[in-house]
N, C-alpha and C positions, 0 to 999 in steps of 0.2 A: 405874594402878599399884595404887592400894587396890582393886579389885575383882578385880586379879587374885590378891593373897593371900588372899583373902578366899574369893576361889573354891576355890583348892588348901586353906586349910586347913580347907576344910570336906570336903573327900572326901580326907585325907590320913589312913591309916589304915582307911579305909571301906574300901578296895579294894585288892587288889592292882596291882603294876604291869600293865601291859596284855601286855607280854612272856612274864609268867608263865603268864596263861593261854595265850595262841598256843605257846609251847612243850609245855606240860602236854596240851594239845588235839589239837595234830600228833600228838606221840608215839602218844598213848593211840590217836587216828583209825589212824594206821600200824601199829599193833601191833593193831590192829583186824578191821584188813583183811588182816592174814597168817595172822589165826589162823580167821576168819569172810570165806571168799572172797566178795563179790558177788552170784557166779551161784552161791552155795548155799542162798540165801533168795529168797522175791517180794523186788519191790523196798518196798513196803510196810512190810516187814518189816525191810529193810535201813535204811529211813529212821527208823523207829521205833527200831531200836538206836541209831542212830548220834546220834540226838536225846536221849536218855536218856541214852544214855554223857556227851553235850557237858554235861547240867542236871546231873546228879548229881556230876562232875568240878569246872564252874564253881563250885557250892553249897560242896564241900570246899576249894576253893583257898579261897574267901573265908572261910570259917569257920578254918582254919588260919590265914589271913591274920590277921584278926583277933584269934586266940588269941596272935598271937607278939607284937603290933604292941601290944596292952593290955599284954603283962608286961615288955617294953622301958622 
């Protein structure tokens, strides 16, 4: 029992919920891939967007996360 509080409240605030990102991530991915077909880059190319897209998205969700979560 005590390891388990102890667990959450040490990443309680650190992070976002997990849902937050898998929504933020689908969307951005799906609106992604409407505006930037597939077969209009190498795939290289396609991997390397879509990798940047996920690190730079992740990085703001948490920093936002944590901007709201300290003024609470």
């Amino acid at each position: 029992m005590m390891t388990e509080n102890r667990r959450t409240s040490t990443t309680h605030g650190k992070w976002a919920p997990w849902w937050v990102y898998v929504v933020v991530l689908v969307g951005a991915n799906w609106l992604r891939a409407g505006l930037l077909p597939g077969d209009q880059f190498p795939l290289v190319v396609t991997v390397a967007i879509t990798v940047g897209q996920a690190a730079v998205l992740f990085a703001l969700i948490t920093v936002i996360h944590r901007a709201f979560s300290r003024s609470a």
